[in-house]
KOLSE-159022 format. One line per field, with one value per residue (C-alpha): residue in one letter; x, z, y; residue number from 0. Coordinates in steps of 0.1 Angstrom, whole numbers, always signed. Last residue first. Layout:
BEGIN
code [A  ...]
u [X  ...]
w [Z  ...]
v [Y  ...]
pos [NUM  ...]
***
This chain:
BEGIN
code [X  X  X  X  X  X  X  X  X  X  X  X  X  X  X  X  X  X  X  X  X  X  X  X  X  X  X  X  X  X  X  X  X  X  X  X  X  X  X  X  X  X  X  X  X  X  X  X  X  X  X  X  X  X  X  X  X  X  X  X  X  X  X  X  X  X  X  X  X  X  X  X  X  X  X  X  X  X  X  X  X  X  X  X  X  X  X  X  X  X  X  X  X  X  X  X  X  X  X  X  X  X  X  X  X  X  X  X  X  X  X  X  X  X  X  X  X  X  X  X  X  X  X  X  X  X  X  X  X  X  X  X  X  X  X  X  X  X  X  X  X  X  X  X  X  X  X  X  X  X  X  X  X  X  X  X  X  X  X  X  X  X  X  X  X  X  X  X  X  X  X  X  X  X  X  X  X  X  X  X  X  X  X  X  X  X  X  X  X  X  X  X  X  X  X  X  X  X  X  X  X  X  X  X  X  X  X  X  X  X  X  X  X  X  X  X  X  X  X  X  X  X  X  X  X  X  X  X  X  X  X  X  X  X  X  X  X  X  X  X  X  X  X  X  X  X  X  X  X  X  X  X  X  X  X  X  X  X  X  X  X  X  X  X  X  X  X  X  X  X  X  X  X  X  X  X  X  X  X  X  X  X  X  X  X  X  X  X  X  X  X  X  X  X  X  X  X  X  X  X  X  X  X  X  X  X  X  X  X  X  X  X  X  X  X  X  X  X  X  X  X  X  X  X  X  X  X  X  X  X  X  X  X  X  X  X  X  X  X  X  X  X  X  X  X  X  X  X  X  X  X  X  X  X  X  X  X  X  X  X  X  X  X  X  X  X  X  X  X  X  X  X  X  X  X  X  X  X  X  X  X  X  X  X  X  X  X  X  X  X  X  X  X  X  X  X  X  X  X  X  X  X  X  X  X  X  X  X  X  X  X  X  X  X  X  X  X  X  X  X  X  X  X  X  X  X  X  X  X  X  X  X  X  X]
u [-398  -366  -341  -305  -275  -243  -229  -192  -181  -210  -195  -183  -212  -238  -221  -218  -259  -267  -248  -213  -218  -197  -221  -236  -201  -200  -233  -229  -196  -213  -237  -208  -230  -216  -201  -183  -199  -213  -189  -159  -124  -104  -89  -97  -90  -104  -101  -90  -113  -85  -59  -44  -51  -55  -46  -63  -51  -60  -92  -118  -143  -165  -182  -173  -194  -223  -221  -211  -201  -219  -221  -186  -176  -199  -184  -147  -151  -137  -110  -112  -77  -82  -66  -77  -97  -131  -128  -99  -99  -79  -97  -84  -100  -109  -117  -105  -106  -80  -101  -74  -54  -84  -72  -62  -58  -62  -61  -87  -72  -86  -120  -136  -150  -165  -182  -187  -218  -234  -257  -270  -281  -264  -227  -242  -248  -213  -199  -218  -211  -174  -164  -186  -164  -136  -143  -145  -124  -136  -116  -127  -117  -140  -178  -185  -155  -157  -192  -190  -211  -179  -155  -176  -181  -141  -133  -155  -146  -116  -136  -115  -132  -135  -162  -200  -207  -183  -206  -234  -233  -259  -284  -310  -328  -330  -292  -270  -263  -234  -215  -236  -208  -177  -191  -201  -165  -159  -152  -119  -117  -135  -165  -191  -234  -236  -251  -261  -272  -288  -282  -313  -304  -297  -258  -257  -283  -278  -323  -331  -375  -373  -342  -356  -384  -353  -354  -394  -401  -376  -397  -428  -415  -427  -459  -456  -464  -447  -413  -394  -357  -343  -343  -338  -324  -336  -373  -402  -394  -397  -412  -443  -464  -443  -442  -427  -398  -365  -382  -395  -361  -342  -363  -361  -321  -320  -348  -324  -295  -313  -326  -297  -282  -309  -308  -273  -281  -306  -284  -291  -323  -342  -315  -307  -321  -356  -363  -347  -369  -399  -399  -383  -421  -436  -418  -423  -463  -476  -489  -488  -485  -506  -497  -524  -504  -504  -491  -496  -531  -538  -541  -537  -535  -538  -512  -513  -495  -487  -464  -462  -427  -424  -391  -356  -351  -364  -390  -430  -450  -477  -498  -516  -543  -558  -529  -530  -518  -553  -578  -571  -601  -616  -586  -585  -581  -579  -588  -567  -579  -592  -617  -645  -679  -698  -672  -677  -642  -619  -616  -592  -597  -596  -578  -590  -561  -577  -578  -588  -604  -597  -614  -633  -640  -655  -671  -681  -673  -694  -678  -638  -627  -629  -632  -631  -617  -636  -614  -585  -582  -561  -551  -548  -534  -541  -525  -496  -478  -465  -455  -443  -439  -455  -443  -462  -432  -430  -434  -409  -389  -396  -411  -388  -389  -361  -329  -332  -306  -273  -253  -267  -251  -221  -216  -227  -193  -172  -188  -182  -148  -135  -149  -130  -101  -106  -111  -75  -58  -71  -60  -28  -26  -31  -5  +22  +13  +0]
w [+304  +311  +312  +308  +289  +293  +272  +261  +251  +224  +203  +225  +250  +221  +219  +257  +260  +232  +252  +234  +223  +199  +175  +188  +188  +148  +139  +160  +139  +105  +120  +129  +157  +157  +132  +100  +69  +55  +43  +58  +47  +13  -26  -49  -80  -105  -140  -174  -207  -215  -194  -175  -141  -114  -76  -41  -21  +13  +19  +50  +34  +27  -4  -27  -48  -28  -22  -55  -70  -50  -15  -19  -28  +0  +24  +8  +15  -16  -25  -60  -82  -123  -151  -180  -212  -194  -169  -169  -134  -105  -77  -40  -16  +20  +54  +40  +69  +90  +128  +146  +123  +103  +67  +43  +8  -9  -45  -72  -114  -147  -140  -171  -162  -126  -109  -75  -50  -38  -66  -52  -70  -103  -87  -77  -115  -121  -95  -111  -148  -139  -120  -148  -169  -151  -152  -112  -101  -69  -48  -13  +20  +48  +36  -2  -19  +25  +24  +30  +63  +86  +58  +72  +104  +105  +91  +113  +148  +157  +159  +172  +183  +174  +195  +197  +231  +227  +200  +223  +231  +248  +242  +219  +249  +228  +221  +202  +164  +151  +133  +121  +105  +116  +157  +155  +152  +127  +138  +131  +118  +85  +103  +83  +75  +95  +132  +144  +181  +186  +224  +250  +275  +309  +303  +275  +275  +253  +259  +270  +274  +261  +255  +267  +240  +210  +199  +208  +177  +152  +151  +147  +117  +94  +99  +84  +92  +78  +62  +82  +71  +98  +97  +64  +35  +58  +48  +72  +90  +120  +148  +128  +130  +154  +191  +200  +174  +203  +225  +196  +180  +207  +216  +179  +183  +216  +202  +171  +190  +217  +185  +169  +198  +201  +161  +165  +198  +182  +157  +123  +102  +104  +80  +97  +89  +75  +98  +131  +114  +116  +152  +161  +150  +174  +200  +200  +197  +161  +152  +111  +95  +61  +53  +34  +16  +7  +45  +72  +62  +87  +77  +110  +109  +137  +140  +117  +82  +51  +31  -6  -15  -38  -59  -54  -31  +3  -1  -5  +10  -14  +17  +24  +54  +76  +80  +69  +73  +95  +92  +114  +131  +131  +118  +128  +104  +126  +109  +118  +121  +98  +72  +46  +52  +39  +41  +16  -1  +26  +23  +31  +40  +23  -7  -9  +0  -8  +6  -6  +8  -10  -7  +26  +33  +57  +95  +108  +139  +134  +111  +96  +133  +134  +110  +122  +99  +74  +57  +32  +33  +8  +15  -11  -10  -32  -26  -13  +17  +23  +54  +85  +118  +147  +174  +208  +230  +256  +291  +314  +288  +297  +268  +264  +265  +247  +270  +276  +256  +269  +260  +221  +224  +238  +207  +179  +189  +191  +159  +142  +161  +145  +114  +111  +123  +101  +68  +80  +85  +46  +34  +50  +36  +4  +2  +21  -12  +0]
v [-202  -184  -215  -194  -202  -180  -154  -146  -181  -180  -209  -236  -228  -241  -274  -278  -270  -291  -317  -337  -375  -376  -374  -345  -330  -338  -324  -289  -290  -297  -263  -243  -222  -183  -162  -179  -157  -194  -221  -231  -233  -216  -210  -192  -189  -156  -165  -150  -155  -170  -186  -157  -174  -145  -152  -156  -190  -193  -181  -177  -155  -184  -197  -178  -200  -200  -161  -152  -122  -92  -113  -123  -90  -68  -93  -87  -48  -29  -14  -3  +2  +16  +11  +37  +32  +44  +18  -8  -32  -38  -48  -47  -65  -59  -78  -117  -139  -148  -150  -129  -111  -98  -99  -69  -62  -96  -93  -91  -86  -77  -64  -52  -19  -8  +17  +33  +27  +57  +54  +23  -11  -3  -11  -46  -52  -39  -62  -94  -87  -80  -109  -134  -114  -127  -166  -176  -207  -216  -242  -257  -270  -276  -270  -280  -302  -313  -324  -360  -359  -369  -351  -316  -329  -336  -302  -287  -300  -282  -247  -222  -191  -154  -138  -137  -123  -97  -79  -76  -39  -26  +4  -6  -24  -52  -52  -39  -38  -13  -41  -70  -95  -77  -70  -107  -120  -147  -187  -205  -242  -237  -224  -245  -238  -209  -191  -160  -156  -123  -129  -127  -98  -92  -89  -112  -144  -172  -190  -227  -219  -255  -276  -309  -306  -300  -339  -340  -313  -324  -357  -338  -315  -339  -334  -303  -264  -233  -234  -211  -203  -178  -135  -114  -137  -159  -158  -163  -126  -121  -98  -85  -50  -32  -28  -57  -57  -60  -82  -105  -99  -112  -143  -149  -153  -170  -195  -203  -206  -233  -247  -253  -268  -290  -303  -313  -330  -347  -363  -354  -365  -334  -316  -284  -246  -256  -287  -260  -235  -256  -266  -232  -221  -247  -238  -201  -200  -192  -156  -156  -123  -111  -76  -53  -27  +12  +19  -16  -25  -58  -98  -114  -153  -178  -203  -235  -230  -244  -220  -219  -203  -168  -174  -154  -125  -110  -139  -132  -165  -178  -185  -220  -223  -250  -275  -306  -342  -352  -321  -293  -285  -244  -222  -187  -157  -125  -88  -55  -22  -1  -20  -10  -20  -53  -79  -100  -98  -90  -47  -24  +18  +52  +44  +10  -22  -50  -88  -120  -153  -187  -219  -233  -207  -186  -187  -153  -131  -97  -71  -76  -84  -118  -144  -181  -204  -236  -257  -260  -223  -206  -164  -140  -104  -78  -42  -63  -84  -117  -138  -119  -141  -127  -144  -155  -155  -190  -171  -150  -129  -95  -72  -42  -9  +15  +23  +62  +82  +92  +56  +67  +100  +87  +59  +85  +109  +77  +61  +98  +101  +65  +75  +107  +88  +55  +80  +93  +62  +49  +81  +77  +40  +55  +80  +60  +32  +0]
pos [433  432  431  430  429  428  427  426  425  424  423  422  421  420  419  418  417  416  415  414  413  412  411  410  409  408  407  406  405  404  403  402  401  400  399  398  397  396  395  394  393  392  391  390  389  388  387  386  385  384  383  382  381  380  379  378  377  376  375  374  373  372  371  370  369  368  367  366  365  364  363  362  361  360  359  358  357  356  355  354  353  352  351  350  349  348  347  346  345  344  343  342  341  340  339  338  337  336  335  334  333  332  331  330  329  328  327  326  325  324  323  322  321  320  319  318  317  316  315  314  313  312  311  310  309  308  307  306  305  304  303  302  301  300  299  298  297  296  295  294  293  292  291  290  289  288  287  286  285  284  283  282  281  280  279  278  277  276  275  274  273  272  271  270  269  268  267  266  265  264  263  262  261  260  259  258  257  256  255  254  253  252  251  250  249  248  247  246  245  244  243  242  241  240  239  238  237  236  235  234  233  232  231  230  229  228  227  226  225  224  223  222  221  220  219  218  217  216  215  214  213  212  211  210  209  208  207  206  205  204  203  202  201  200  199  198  197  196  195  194  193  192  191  190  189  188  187  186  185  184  183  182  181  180  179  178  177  176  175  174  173  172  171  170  169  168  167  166  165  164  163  162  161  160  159  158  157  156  155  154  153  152  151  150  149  148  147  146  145  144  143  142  141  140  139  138  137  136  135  134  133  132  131  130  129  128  127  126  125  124  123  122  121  120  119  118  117  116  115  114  113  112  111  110  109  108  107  106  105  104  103  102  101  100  99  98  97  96  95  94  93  92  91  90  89  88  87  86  85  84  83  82  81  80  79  78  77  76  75  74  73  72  71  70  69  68  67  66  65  64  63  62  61  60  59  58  57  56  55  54  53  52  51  50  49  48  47  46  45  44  43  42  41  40  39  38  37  36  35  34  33  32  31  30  29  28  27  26  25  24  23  22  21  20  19  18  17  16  15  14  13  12  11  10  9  8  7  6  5  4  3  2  1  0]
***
C-alpha cells in the first residue's frame, strides 16, 4: 500500500472512529427502549406476504374476526384489498381499519388450515402451510398477512428448514437453543411493530410453515425448552452458518453497530473469534468437505465483472467498474483470518483503475455459494482465456456463531446441546426463562 493510500485509509478510520465515538455517547445518553420481559413461551408474529391484493387458501372452514361480526369462511380462497380510504376481505360489507384474525376451526389429519404464497427478500415466492392464527392488517399502501404461532412450534420448523431433520438430536438441540435465543431477541426487540420475524432468511431464519414432518424435530429439541444465550440481561442475537472452516468470525464484523433489545448494549463480545476443531471432521464426517471444509472456486472474469457492475447499479453511492482484470487480498483480520478488503484492478473508461472494496460486499456481490466463505488461502488470477479468478479456502457461510457440520460432529460424539452451544458463544451464558 502506497504511504499516500494508507494515509487516506488512517484518515477516513479517524473521522470514522470520532463519528462512531461521537454516535456511541449519544446513544449511552438516551433512555434504553422498553422491552417485553422474557418469562413465558413469545407469541411471534412471523411476516409472510404483503400487497395491494393479498390471497389467502383455506383448506377448511376459519373463524373471521374483526372484519364485522365473527363469521365462519372458506373453505377456498379469501382475498384482501387495499382501498384508498380503508381495506376490504371480499364479503365484508364495510370497509376495514384495524386489523382482521383468520382462525382455523379442526385441522384435518396431514394438513394444515391455510396456504400463503410467501414473499422472499429475493428469489421465488414459497407456498407456506400454516397453523397459528392469521392477522391480515393494512400496514401503509399494503395489506400484510402475518402468522402468530407459539415459540416452539415455530423453532420446530426453522430447526427442519435450517438443519437436515435426520441429524443427531443434539445437532438439532443446539440449533434450536441458537435459534430461540435469536427470535427471543427480535420479539423483545420488534414488540411494538407490525411482525417480529421474517419467514425468509435472507432477512431473519428459514421457516417453512407447518408439516408433519416437523414432529420428530419437535421432541429432539423438548428438553431444551425456554433454554435461551443471554448477555448482560439480554437474549443474544445468536447468528449461526453452515461450516467455520476451523476459526469462527467475530459478531461486531458480520452486524456491526447492532445492540441489544434495549438498543443500548453492546453484544458484540458475546459472539467472538473461536477455534472450531470439529468442522473439518463434520464436514469429511457428512462427505461435504469439496462444499464445507476446504474448497476451490475458479470464477471466469467477466462473470467478476457482470456481477460487480450489476451490484454497482443497486446504489448510486456505489462506484463503478470496467472489465475487471485482477482481485487481491488487501487486508485480513489477524485474529479470525478472513478476508476484510480487496483490492480490484480493473480498466474503466480506457484507463486502469484500483477499488478497495469490503470482501463481504464482494462475496455477497459475486457469489455467495461460490465464494463460499471468506476464510481463503489462495487468491490469484489465471491468464488462461477468458481470465479467472482462484480461490482457494475453509468453511462455508460468513463464520459467526453455531458451525452447523460441527454442531453435527459434537452431537455425534456425544457432546450436550448445552456444551455445543457454550463452544461458540463463550461470552454469554445459557438461561431457562420459560
Amino acid at each position: 500500500m502506497t504511504f499516500t493510500r494508507r494515509f487516506l485509509a488512517l484518515l477516513v478510520a479517524g473521522l470514522l472512529s470520532v463519528a462512531l465515538g461521537e454516535a456511541s455517547t449519544a446513544r449511552q445518553a438516551e433512555a434504553p427502549r422498553a422491552t417485553q420481559a422474557l418469562d413465558h413461551e413469545p407469541l411471534l408474529r412471523v411476516f409472510l406476504t404483503e400487497g395491494s391484493v393479498v390471497t389467502v387458501q383455506l383448506a377448511e372452514p376459519a373463524r373471521l374476526t374483526g372484519a364485522g361480526p365473527p363469521r365462519e369462511v372458506g373453505p377456498g380462497t379469501l382475498t384482501a384489498r387495499v382501498h384508498e380510504s380503508g381495506w376490504r376481505i371480499d364479503g365484508s360489507e364495510r370497509l376495514l381499519s384495524g386489523p382482521a384474525v383468520l382462525s382455523g376451526t379442526a385441522r384435518r389429519a396431514g394438513q394444515a388450515p391455510f396456504r400463503v404464497e410467501a414473499l422472499p427478500r429475493f428469489g421465488a415466492k414459497r407456498s407456506l402451510q400454516l397453523a397459528g392464527d392469521l392477522v391480515l392488517q393494512r400496514v401503509g399502501q399494503v395489506v400484510q398477512v402475518v402468522e402468530r404461532v407459539p415459540m416452539e412450534e415455530y423453532l420446530a420448523s426453522v430447526v427442519a428448514s435450517e438443519m437436515s431433520p435426520k441429524w443427531p438430536a443434539g445437532a438439532l438441540a443446539a440449533q434450536a437453543i441458537v435459534a430461540r435465543s435469536y427470535a427471543a431477541a427480535r420479539w423483545m426487540e420488534r414488540y411494538d411493530e407490525p411482525w417480529h420475524l421474517h419467514w425468509h432468511f435472507g432477512v431473519d431464519m428459514a421457516y417453512h410453515g407447518w408439516s408433519e414432518r416437523h414432529e420428530s424435530v419437535a421432541r429432539a429439541i423438548a428438553p431444551t425448552r425456554g433454554e435461551v444465550l443471554i448477555f448482560r440481561g439480554f437474549p443474544v442475537l445468536a447468528l449461526f452458518h453452515a461450516s467455520s472452516g476451523g476459526r469462527t468470525e467475530a459478531f461486531d464484523r458480520i452486524k456491526p453497530g447492532v445492540f441489544a433489545p434495549d438498543g443500548k448494549t453492546p453484544i458484540g463480545t458475546a459472539m467472538p473469534v473461536v477455534d472450531d476443531a470439529a468442522a473439518l471432521p463434520g464436514a469429511a464426517g457428512l462427505e461435504l468437505s469439496a462444499s464445507h471444509g476446504n474448497w476451490k472456486a475458479d470464477i471466469p472474469l467477466p462473470e467478476v465483472t457482470a456481477a460487480l457492475q450489476a451490484w454497482s447499479k443497486e446504489a448510486a453511492y456505489r462506484p463503478q467498474f470496467g472489465a475487471v482484470e485482477a482481485v487481491s487480498v488487501e487486508e485480513r483480520h489477524t485474529d479470525s483470518g478472513r478476508v476484510a478488503t480487496v483490492s480490484i484492478r480493473h480498466r474503466l473508461d480506457g484507463r486502469e483503475r484500483f477499488q478497495w472494496m469490503a470482501a463481504t460486499d464482494f462475496r455477497l456481490a459475486v457469489n455467495p455459494v461460490r465464494i463460499r466463505s471468506l476464510f481463503w488461502e489462495r487468491c490469484v488470477v489465471a491468464s488462461k482465456a477468458p481470465g479467472y479468478l482462484v480461490l482457494e479456502g475453509r468453511g462455508f457461510g460468513h463464520g459467526c456463531g453455531l458451525s452447523q457440520v460441527s454442531a453435527w460432529y459434537l452431537a455425534r460424539r456425544g457432546d450436550s446441546p448445552e456444551a455445543i452451544v457454550a463452544r461458540f458463544y463463550a461470552g454469554a451464558k445459557i438461561e431457562k426463562r420459560y
